[in-house]
matplotlib code that plots the C-alpha trace (Angstrom):
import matplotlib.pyplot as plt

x = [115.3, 112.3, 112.9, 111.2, 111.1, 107.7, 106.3, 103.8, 104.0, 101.7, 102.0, 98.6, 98.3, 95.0, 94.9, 92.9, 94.4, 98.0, 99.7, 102.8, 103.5, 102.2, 105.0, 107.9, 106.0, 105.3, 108.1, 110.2, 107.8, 108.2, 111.9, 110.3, 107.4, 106.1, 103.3, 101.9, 97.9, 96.7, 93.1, 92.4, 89.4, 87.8, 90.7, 89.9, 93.7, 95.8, 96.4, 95.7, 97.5, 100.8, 100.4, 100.0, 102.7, 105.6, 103.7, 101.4, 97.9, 94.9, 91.7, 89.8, 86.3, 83.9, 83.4, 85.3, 83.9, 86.6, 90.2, 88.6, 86.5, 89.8, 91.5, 88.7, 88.8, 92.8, 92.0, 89.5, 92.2, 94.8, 92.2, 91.6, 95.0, 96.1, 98.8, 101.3, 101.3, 100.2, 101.7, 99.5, 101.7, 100.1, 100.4, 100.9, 104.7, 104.4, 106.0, 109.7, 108.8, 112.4, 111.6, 109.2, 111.7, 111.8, 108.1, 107.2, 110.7, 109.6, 106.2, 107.4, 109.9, 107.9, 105.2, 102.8, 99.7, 100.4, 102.9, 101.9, 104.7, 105.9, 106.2, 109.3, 112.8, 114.8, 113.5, 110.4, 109.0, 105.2, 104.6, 103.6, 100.1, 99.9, 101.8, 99.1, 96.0, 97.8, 98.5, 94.6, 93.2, 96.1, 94.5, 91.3, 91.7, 93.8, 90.6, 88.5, 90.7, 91.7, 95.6, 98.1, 98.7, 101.7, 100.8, 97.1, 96.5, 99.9, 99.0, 102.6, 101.6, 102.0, 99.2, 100.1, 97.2, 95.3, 94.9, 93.6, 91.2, 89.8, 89.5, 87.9, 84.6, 84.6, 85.8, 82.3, 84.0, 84.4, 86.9, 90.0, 88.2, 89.9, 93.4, 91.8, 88.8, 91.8, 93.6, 90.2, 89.0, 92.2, 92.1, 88.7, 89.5, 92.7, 95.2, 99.0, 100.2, 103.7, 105.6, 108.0, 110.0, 109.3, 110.3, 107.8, 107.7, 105.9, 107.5, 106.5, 104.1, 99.9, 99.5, 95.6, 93.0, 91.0, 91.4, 93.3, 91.0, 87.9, 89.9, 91.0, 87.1, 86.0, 88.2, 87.5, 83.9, 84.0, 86.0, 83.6, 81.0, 82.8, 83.6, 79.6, 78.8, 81.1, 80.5, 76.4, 76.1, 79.2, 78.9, 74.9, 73.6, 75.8, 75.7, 71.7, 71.9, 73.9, 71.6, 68.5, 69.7, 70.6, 67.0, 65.6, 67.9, 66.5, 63.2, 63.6, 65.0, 62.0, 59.6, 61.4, 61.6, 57.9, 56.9, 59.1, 58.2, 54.8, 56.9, 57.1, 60.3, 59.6, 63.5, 64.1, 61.0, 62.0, 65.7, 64.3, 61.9, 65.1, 67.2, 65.0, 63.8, 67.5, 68.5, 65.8, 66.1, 69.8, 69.3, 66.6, 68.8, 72.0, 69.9, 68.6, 71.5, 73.4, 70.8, 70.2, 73.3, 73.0, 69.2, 70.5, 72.8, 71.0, 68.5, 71.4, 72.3, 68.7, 68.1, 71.3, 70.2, 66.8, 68.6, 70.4, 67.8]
y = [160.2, 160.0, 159.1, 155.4, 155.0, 155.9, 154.2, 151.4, 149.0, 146.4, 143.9, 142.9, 139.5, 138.9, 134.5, 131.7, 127.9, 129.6, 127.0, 126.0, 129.4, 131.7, 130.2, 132.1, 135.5, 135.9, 135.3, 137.4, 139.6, 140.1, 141.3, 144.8, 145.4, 145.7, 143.5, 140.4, 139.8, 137.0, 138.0, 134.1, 133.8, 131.0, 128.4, 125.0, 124.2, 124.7, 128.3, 129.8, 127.4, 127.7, 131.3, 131.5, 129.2, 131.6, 133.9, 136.0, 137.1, 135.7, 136.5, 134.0, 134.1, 131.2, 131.5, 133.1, 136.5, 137.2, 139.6, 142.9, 142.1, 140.2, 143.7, 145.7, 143.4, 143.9, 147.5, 147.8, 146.0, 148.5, 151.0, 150.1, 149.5, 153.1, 151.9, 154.5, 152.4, 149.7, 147.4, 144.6, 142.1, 138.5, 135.5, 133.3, 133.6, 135.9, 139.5, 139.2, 140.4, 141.8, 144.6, 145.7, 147.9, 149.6, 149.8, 151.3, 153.4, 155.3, 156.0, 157.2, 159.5, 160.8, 162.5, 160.8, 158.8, 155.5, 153.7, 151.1, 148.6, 148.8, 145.2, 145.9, 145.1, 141.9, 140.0, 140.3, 137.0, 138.3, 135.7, 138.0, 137.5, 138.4, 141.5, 142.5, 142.0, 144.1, 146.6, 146.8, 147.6, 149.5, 151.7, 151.7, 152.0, 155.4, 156.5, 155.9, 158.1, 160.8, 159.6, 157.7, 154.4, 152.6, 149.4, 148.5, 145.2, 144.7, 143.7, 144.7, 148.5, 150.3, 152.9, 155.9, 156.1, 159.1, 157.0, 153.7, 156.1, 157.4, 154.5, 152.0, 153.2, 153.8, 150.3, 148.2, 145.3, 141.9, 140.2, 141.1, 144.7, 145.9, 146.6, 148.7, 150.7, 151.5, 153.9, 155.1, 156.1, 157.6, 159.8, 161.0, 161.6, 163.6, 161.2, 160.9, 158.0, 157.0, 153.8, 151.7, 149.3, 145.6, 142.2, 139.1, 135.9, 133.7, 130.3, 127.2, 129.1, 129.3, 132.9, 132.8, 130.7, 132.0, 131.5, 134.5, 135.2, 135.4, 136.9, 140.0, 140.1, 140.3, 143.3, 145.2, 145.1, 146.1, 149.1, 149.9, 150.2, 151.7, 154.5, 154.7, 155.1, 158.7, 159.6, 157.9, 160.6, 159.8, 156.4, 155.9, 158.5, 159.1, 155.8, 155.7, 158.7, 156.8, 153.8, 156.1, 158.3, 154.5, 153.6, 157.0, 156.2, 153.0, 154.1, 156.1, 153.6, 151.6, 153.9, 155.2, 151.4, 151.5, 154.7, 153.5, 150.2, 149.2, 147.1, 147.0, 145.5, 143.9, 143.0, 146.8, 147.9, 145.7, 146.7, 150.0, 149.5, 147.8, 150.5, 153.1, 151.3, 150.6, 153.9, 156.0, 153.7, 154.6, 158.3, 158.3, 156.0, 158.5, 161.6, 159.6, 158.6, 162.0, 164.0, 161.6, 161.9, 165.9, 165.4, 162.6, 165.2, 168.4, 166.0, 165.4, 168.6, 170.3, 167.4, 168.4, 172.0, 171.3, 169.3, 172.2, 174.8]
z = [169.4, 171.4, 175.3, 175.4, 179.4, 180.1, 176.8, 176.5, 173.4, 172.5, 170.0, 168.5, 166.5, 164.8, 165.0, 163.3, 163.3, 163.6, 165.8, 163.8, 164.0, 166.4, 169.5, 167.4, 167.0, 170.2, 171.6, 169.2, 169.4, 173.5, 172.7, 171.5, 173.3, 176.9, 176.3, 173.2, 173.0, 170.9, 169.6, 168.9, 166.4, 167.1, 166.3, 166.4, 166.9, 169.6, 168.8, 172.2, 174.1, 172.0, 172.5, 176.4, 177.1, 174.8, 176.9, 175.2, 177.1, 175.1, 173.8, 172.5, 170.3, 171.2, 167.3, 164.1, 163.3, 161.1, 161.3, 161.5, 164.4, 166.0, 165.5, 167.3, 170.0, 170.5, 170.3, 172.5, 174.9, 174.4, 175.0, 178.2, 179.6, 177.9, 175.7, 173.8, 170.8, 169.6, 166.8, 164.4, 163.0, 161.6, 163.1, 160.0, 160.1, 156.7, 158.5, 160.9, 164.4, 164.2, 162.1, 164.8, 166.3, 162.8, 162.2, 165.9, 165.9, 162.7, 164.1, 167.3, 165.8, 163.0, 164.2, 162.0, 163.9, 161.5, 160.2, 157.3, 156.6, 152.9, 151.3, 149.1, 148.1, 147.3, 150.5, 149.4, 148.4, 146.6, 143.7, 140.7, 141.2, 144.3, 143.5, 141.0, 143.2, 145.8, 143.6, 142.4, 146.5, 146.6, 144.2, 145.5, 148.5, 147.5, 145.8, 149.1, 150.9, 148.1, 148.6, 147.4, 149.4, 149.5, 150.6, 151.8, 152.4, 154.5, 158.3, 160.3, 161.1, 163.9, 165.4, 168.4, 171.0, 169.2, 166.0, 168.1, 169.7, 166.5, 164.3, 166.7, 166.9, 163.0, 161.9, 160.7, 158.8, 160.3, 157.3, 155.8, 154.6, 157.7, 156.6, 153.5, 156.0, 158.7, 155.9, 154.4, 158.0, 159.0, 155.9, 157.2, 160.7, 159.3, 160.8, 159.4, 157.5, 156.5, 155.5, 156.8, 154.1, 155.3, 153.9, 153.6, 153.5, 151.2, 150.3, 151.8, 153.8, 153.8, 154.1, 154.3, 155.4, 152.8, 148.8, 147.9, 144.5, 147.0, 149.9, 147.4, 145.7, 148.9, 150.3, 146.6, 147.2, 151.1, 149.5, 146.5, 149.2, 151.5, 148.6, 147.5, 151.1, 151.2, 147.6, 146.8, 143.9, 142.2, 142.4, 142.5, 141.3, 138.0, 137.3, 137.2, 135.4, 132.5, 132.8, 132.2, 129.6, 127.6, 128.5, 126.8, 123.9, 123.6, 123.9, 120.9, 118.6, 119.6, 118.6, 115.4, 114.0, 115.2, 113.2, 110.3, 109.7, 112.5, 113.7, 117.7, 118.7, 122.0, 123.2, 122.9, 125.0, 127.2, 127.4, 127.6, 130.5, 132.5, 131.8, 132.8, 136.4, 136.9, 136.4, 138.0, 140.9, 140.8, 140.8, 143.3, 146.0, 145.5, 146.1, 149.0, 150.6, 149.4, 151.5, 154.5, 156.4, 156.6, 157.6, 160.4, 161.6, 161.8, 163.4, 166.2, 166.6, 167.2, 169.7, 171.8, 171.3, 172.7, 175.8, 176.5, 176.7]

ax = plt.figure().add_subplot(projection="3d")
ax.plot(x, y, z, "-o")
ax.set_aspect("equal")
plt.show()
């Protein structure tokens, strides 16, 4: 076991309009770390006073900017004070504060720089639908970071200091994207993830203040861009490619039906002429955007050479 003496822990809870709530987390929170922050998003309840008085220190946003830019602003607070680890649980009531000790001991004592906690087991209260959407950004999140991910979209995980370090300057997404862009960012920076088993809670309990259909669309499409933006050819490019070779193919039926019968089918030169913008367009933009970050770059690196000389 690892000596805890010298350790600083931080609990980080990511808040909007959380006041039935928040007063339990915090203070069952206290019992396993040195220090609670309440990143309040722009709640228009009474959130933040709830919070200070189970005694939690506050942030508060004049406005909600959504949970990922909560969760930079709680790590840019445990930046500063130097904490050993820091550990994001919900404020919604959904995750147990007393599994912390479980989350943050398994990270401490693993040597891994990220702990995800695994939604599993009988306690764990996911309807079925739920269950599936998870299950869907589980997947592509994996794909985004070339690994299999046990549990994405889960909030209770705990970080080491090296992993806060990395990934906050990195993270760019200002909604719920943020669980799914920590693990795809951590697989780039070469950062090691495991999984601690966790239960949830569900019943009788408003888990988001956003429609959950929306709230998952919303993450899946942060995460297909995210993906295009590492992989433009694969996921530009190719698909132009296929879009132009069906406007060629097109192109050719038009003019066969043309030849055959002097008939000029309009609907398919027209399909044709889509297909073929699309797709050429496509091509064009993943060559672009292939090529461009390796120009950026060699562009940074010959400006630092010529500042050294």
């Amino acid at each position: 076991m690892k000596d805890t003496t010298n350790i600083h822990t931080l609990a980080l809870i990511p808040c909007y309009n959380e006041e039935a709530t928040i007063g339990s987390i915090v203070l069952k929170s206290k019992r396993y770390v040195n220090e609670v922050v309440v990143v309040d998003d722009g709640s228009i309840d009474d959130t933040a006073r709830v919070a200070k008085e189970a005694g939690a220190v506050v942030i508060s946003h004049n406005k909600n900017c959504g949970k990922g830019i909560a969760i930079k602003t709680g790590f840019k607070y445990a930046i500063k004070r130097n904490f050993d680890y820091v550990i994001t649980i919900d404020g919604d009531g959904q995750h147990n504060p007393d599994e912390i000790s479980l989350v943050l001991g398994n990270l401490m004592n693993n040597g891994h720089d990220i702990t995800l906690g695994l939604r599993s087991g009988s306690n764990t209260e996911m309807p079925s639908w739920r269950r599936i959407g998870k299950r869907v950004l589980d997947y592509a999140t994996g794909f985004g970071n070339g690994g299999y991910v046990t549990d994405s979209q889960c909030g209770f995980r705990a970080f080491n200091k090296k992993a806060i370090a990395a990934i906050y300057p990195k993270l760019n997404g200002d909604a719920f994207s943020v669980e799914s862009e920590q693990l795809i960012k951590a697989h780039e920076l070469g950062l090691g993830i495991t999984h601690t088993n966790v239960t949830c809670k569900y019943k009788n309990l408003d888990t988001s203040t956003k429609n959950s259909a929306s709230h998952g669309f919303s993450v899946l499409s942060y995460v297909i861009w995210l993906i295009a933006e590492r992989r433009p050819l694969l996921f530009i490019g190719v698909p132009g490619f296929v879009l132009a070779v069906i406007g060629i193919f097109l192109g050719i039926l038009t003019l066969q039906c043309y030849n055959q019968t002097g008939f000029f089918n309009i609907p398919y030169a027209l399909l044709c002429s889509m297909f073929l913008i699309i797709g050429a367009l496509g091509m064009f933009m993943g060559l672009v955007l292939n090529v461009l970050p390796h120009i950026i770059k060699q562009a940074r690196e010959e400006g630092r050479s010529e500042t050294f000389q």
